[in-house]
N, C-alpha and C positions, 0 to 999 in steps of 0.2 A: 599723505595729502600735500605737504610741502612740495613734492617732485610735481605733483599734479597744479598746483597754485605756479609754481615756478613754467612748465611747459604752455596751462592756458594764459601768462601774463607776459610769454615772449616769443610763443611760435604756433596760435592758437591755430591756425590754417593751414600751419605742415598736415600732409597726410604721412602715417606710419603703420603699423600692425597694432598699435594701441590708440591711435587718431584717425578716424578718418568721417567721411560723409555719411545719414544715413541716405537710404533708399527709398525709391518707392514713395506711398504717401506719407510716410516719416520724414521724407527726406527735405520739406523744407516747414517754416511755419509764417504766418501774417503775424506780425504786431503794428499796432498804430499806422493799419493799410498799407504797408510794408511787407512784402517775404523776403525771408532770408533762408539759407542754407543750414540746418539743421546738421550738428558735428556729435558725433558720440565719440568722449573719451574711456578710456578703461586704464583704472591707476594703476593697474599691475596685470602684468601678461596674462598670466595665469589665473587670476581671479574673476570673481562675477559684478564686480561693482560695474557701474556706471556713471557716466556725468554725462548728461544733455546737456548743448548750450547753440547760440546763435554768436555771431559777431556784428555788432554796426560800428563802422566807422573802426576806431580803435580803443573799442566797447565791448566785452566779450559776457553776456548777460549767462546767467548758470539760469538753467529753464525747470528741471529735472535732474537728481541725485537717487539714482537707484541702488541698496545695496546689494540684493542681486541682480542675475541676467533681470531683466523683464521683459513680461510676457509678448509683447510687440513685435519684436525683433527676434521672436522664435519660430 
């Protein structure tokens, strides 16, 4: 979780094979009549974890912490 603390607090909007946008109606969310760009992290390549989150400004808000795949994005 450190590697993932360290990536979303200095390169939250690189895209990668473990970062990137979702899709589709996943792919963004409204808060406070605002959308933004919905980003799914994955802490580890190979694993099923996840971390939803948005960014405002340079703000990077954790939305959702799933620890496996979840069901959405299957």
């Amino acid at each position: 979780m450190s590697d993932t603390w360290d990536f979303l607090t200095t390169t939250p909007l690189e895209t990668t094979l473990t970062n990137y946008r979702l899709m589709g109606e996943l792919g963004t969310i409204t808060r406070a009549g605002r959308t933004h760009q919905r980003w799914q992290h994955k802490p580890t390549a190979k694993g099923s974890a996840r971390v939803w989150y948005y960014v405002d400004g340079r703000t990077v808000y954790l939305e959702q912490v799933h620890t496996n795949h979840p069901n959405e994005t299957k």
